[in-house]
TILUM-689595 format. One record per residue (C-alpha): x, y, z; residue number from 1. Coordinates in steps of 0.2 Angstrom, whole numbers. Each point is the difference from the previous one (the first is absolute). Example, Ala and Ser with C-alpha at 12.3 -4.5 7.8 and 13.67 -1.06 7.14 Angstrom:
{{62 -22 39} 1} {{6 17 -3} 2} 
// end
This chain:
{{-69 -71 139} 1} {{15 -2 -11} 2} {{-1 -13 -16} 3} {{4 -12 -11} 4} {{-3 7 -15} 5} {{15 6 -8} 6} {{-4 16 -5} 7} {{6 19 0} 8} {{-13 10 -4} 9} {{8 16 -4} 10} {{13 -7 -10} 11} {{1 14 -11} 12} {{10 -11 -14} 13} {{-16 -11 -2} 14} {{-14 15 -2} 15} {{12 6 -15} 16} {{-1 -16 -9} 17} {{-17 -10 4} 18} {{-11 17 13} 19} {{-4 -7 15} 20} {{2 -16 6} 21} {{-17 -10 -1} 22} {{7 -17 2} 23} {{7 5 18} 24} {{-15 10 4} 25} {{-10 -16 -3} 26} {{9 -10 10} 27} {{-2 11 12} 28} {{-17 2 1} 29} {{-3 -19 1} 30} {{12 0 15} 31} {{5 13 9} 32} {{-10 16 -5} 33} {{6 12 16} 34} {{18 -4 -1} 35} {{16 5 6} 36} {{16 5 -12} 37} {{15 8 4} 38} {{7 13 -11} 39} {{18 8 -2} 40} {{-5 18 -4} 41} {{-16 2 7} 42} {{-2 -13 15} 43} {{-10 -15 6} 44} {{-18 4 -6} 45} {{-19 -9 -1} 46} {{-3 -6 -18} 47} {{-18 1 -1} 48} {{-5 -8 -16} 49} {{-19 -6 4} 50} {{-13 9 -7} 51} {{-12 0 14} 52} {{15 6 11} 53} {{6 14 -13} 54} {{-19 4 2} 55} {{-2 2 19} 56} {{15 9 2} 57} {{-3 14 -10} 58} {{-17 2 8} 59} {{10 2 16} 60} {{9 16 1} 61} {{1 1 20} 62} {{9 -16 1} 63} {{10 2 -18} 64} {{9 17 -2} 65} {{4 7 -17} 66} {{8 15 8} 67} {{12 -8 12} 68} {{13 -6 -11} 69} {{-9 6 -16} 70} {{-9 -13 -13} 71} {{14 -1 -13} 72} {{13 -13 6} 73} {{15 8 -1} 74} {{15 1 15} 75} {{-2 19 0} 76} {{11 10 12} 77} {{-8 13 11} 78} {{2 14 -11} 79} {{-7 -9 -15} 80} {{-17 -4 10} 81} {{-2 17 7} 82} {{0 6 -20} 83} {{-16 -12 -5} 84} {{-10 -4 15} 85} {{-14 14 -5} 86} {{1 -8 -13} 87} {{-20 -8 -2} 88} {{5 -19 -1} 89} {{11 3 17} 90} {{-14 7 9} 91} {{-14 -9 12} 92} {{-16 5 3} 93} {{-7 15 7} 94} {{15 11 -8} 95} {{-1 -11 -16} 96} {{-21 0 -1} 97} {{1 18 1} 98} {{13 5 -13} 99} {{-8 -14 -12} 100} {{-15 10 2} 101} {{10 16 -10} 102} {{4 -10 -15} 103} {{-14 -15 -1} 104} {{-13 10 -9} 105} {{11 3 -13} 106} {{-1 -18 -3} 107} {{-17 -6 3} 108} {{-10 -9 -12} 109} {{-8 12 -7} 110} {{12 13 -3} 111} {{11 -13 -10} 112} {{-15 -3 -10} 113} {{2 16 -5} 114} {{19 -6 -7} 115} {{-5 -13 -13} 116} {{-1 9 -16} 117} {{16 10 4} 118} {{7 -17 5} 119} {{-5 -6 -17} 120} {{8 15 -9} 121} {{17 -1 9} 122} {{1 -20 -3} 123} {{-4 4 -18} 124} {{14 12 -4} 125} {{10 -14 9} 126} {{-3 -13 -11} 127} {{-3 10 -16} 128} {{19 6 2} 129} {{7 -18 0} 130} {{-14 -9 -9} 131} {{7 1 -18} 132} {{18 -5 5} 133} {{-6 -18 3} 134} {{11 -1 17} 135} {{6 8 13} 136} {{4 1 19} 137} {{-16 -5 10} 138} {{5 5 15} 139} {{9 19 -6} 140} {{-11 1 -14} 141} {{-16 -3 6} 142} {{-3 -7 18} 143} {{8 13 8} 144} {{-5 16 -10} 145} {{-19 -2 4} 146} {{2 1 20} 147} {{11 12 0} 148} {{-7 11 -12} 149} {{-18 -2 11} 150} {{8 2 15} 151} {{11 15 -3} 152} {{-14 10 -7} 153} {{-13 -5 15} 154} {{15 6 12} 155} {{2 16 -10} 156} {{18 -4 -6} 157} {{4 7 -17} 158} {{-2 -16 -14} 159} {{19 6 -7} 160} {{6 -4 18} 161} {{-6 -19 -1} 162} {{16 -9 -5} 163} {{8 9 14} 164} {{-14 -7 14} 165} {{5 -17 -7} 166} {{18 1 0} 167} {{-4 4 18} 168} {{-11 -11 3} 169} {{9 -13 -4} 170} {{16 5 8} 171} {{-9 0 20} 172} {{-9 -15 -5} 173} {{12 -11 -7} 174} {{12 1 9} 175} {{9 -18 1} 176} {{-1 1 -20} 177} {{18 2 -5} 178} {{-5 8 -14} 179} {{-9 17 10} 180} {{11 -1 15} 181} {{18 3 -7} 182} {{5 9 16} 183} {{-11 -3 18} 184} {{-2 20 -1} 185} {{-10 -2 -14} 186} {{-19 -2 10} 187} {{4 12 10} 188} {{6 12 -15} 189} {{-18 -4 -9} 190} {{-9 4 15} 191} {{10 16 5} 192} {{-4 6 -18} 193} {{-19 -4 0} 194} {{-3 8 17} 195} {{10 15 -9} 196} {{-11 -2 -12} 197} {{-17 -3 9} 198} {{6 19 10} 199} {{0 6 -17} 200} {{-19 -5 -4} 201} {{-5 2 18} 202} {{3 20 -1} 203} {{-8 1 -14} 204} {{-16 -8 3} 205} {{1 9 17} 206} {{-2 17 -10} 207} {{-10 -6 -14} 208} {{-8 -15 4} 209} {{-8 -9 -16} 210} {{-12 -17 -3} 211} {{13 -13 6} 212} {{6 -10 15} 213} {{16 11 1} 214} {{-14 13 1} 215} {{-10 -9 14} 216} {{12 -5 12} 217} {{8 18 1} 218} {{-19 8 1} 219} {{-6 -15 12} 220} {{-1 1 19} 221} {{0 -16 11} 222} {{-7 4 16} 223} {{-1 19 -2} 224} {{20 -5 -5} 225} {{8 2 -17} 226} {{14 -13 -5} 227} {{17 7 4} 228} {{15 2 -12} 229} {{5 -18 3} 230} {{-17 -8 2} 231} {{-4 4 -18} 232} {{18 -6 -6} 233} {{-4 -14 7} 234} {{-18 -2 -6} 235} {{9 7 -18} 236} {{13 -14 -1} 237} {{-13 -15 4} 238} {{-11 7 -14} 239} {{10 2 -13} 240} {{9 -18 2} 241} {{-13 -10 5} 242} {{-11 6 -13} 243} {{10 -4 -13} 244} {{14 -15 5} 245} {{-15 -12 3} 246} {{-12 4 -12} 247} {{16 -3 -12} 248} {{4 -17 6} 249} {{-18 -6 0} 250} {{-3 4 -17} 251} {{18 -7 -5} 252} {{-3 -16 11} 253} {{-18 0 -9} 254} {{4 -2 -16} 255} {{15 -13 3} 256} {{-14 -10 9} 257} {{-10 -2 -17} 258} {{14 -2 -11} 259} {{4 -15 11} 260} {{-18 -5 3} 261} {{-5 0 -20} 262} {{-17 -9 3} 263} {{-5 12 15} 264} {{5 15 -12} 265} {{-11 -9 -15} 266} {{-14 -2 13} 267} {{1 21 3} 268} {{2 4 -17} 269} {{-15 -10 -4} 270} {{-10 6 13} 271} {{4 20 5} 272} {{-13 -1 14} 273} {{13 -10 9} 274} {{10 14 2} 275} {{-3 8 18} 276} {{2 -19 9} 277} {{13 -1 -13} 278} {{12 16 8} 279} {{-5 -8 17} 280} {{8 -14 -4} 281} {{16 8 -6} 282} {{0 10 16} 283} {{-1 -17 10} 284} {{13 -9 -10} 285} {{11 14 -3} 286} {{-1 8 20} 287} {{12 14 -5} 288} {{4 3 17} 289} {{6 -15 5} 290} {{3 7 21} 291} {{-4 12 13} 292} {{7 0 18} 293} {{-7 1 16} 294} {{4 1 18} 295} {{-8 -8 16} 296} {{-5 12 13} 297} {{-4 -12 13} 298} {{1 -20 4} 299} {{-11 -11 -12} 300} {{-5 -15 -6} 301} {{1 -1 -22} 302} {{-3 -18 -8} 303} {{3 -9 16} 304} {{18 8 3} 305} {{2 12 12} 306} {{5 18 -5} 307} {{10 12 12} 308} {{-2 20 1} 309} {{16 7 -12} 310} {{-1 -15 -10} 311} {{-2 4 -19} 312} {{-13 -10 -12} 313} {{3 1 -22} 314} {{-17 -1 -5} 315} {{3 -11 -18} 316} {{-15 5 -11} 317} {{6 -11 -15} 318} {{0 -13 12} 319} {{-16 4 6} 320} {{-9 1 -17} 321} {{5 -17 -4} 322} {{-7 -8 16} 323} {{-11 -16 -6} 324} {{-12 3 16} 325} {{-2 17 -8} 326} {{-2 -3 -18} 327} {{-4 -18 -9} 328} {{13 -4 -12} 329} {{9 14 6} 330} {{16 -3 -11} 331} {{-9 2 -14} 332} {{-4 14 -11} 333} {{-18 2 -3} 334} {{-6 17 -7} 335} {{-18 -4 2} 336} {{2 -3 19} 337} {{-13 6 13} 338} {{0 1 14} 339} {{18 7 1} 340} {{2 9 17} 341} {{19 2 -4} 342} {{12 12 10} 343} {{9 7 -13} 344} {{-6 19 8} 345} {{3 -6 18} 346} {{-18 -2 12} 347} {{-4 13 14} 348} {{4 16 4} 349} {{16 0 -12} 350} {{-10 -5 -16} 351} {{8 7 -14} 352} {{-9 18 0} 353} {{5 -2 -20} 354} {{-10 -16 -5} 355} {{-14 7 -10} 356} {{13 9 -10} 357} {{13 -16 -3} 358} {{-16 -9 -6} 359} {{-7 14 -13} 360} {{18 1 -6} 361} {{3 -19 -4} 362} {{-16 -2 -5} 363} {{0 12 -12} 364} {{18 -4 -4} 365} {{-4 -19 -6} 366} {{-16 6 -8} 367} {{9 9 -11} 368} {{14 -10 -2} 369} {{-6 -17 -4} 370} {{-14 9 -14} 371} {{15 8 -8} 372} {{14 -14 1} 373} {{-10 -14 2} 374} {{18 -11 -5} 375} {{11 9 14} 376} {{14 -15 5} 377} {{17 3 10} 378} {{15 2 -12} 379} {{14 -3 12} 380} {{6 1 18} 381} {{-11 6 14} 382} {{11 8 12} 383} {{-7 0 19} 384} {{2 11 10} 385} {{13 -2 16} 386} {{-13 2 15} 387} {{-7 -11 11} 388} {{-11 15 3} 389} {{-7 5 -17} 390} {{-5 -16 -11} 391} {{7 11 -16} 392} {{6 -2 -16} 393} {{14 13 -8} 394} {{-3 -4 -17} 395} {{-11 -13 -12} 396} {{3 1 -19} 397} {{-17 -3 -11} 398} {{-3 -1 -18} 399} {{-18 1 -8} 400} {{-6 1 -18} 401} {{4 20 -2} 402} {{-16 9 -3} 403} {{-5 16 -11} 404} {{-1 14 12} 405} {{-12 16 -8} 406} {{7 15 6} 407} {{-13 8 15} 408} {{-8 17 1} 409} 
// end
C-alpha cells in the first residue's frame, strides 16, 4: 500500500542533519507499517518499519534473499554486484552458514573474553594522549582509534596501517557524503586498493601463517575447500569496515546520548553497575545501521500487504528499535532498561558475527571514560554523517577538565 504520510525515508539531506527520521518512522508504524514508496534512484520498495515484521523477516531467508540484489541498498550496476556478492552480508544460507563457520570462532564469547585487558590497555593510550589537552575531536580522537586499533590487530593488519583502513573505510561506506566522495570513482578506488592490499597480506599469511583471522581464513577449509583469492577479499573488506565504522558511531552516538540526557548520564555515573543495560540502550537508541535490503523470492503476505517475488523490502532497524509494542516508553532514553531485545546486531542467521566484541569495546570505552572525565560536554557542532545507511557522526568537539597524565612503563 502507498500512504499518506509524507515522508522520504532515504532523504540523505535529512540523516545529515537530525539521523534518521523517527518522526516519519513513527507515523508509520501507527499506520501503515508494510508500505509502499517510490524511489528515483533505487525504485519502488517495501518500507518495513514494524519491529515484529523487521523480526520475521530476517528469520526467513528462503522467502527474503540477501544475495539476490545484495543487503546494502544501493542502484548497483552489474559489475559492481558481481565485485561484493561473496561478500558475507550478500550471502544466504547454506553458502553463508558455511563460510561464517571459518571466522565465527574467532569471535565467540569466550575468545573476546580473552580481549578485555588488551582492550583496556589500547583505550588507555587513547585517552591518556588526549586527556591533558582538555579537548579534542571525539570522533578522530577517540571513538574511532579504539575499533580500529582492535580490529586491525585481530585481522593481522599492521597497527601503522590503521589511518589508511579508515581513510578506506570511509570512502566505500560513505559514499553520498560530499565530503568522501569527491569523484564517483572514489569507492571503487578505495576498494580496488584494499583488495590490492588484502592480496598483499593473503600471500603472506599463505606462507607464514600467524595467530590472526588474516591467518585463519587463508589456513581454513570450508567443505574440504579453502576460500579462493576473491572470497577472502571479500571476507577482508567486510572485516575491516564493519568492524570499525559501527563500533565508531555507537560509541560517538553513545556519548551524545548522555550529554543530552544529563539525568540518564547522572544516574550511570552514580550507579556503574548500570553500565551493561546501559550500552544496550545506546545500541537501541543509537541503531548505527539504520538499513538492510532484502529481496522476495516468491509471493507473500507481510503485514497484511501482499508482497510479489522480485520485489525489494528496506528493513529499518531504527524504526524498529523504537516500536512502542516493542519497548514501553520506547522514545525515551533509559540506561537501566531490561528487558531490551533491541536489533541493533540484526536477528537470525545474519546476527552481527562481531557483537560480543562491539560490546567489550564500548563497554570498556565508557568505563574508562566517564571515571577519567566524569564533566566531558560537546563544545561545538556535531557534524552527521551524509548516509541513510550509516547513522554516523564525522566529527564532535569535547572539552573536559584537563587531567595530569603520569607517564607509563
Amino acid at each position: 500500500m502507498t500512504t499518506g504520510v509524507d515522508a522520504d525515508l532515504l532523504d540523505q539531506d535529512h540523516y545529515a542533519v537530525h539521523g534518521p527520521p523517527h518522526a516519519a518512522f513513527g507515523r508509520l508504524r501507527a499506520e501503515a507499517p508494510v508500505s509502499w514508496h517510490e524511489h528515483p534512484d533505487i525504485g519502488g520498495f517495501w518500507a518495513i518499519t514494524r519491529y515484529r515484521d523487521l523480526f520475521a523477516i530476517s528469520l526467513d531467508q528462503k522467502t527474503f534473499s540477501s544475495h539476490r540484489r545484495g543487503a546494502i541498498m544501493r542502484p548497483w550496476n552489474e559489475e559492481e554486484y558481481q565485485a561484493q556478492q561473496n561478500m558475507l552480508i550478500n550471502l544466504d544460507p547454506p553458502e553463508h552458514t558455511k563460510y561464517r563457520k571459518l571466522v565465527s570462532l574467532g569471535f565467540s564469547g569466550r575468545m573476546i573474553r580473552r580481549l578485555e585487558e588488551h582492550v583496556r590497555d589500547i583505550t588507555t593510550s587513547i585517552l591518556d594522549q588526549v586527556a591533558g589537552a582538555g579537548e579534542c575531536d571525539f570522533v578522530d580522537a577517540i571513538s574511532a582509534e579504539l575499533p580500529l586499533r582492535v580490529i586491525v590487530e585481530l585481522a593481522g593488519v599492521p597497527v601503522e596501517d590503521r589511518r589508511r583502513v579508515l581513510q578506506w573505510s570511509n570512502q566505500m561506506i560513505a559514499y553520498d557524503d560530499p565530503e568522501y566522495q569527491t569523484d564517483p570513482m572514489v569507492p571503487h578506488i578505495a576498494a580496488a586498493e584494499l583488495f590490492m592490499y588484502a592480496n598483499e597480506l593473503a600471500a603472506d599469511r599463505l606462507a607464514n601463517p600467524r595467530d590472526d583471522l588474516a591467518s585463519d581464513l587463508m589456513q581454513g577449509e570450508v567443505d574440504g575447500n579453502r576460500l579462493s583469492l576473491q572470497e577472502f577479499n571479500a571476507f577482508f573488506m567486510l572485516l575491516l569496515v564493519a568492524g570499525n565504522e559501527t563500533t565508531r558511531n555507537l560509541i560517538s552516538g553513545g556519548l551524545l546520548a548522555l550529554i543530552e540526557h544529563p539525568e540518564e548520564r547522572v544516574r550511570l555515573q552514580a550507579d556503574p553497575s548500570l553500565l551493561p543495560t546501559a550500552v544496550e540502550e545506546m545500541l537501541r537508541w543509537v541503531t548505527p545501521v539504520n538499513l538492510f535490503q532484502r529481496t522476495a523470492t516468491r509471493d507473500v503476505e507481510v503485514g497484511g500487504q501482499q508482497i510479489r517475488e522480485g520485489d525489494k523490502l528496506v528493513l529499518f532497524y531504527a524504526s524498529a528499535n523504537r516500536d512502542e509494542d516493542a519497548f514501553p516508553d520506547a522514545g525515551r532514553f533509559d540506561v537501566g532498561r531490561t528487558p531490551n531485545d533491541h536489533l541493533a546486531f540484526g536477528i537470525g542467521p545474519h546476527f552481527c558475527l562481531g557483537a560480543n566484541l562491539a560490546r567489550l569495546e564500548i563497554r570498556v570505552m565508557f568505563e574508562e571514560l566517564l571515571r577519567r572525565m566524569p564533566d566531558i560536554e560537546v563544545a561545538g557542532p556535531v557534524e552527521r554523517l551524509r548516509s541513510n545507511f550509516i547513522n554516523g557522526i564525522k566529527r564532535m568537539p569535547i572539552r573536559f577538565t584537563p587531567e595530569q597524565v603520569q607517564a607509563r612503563a
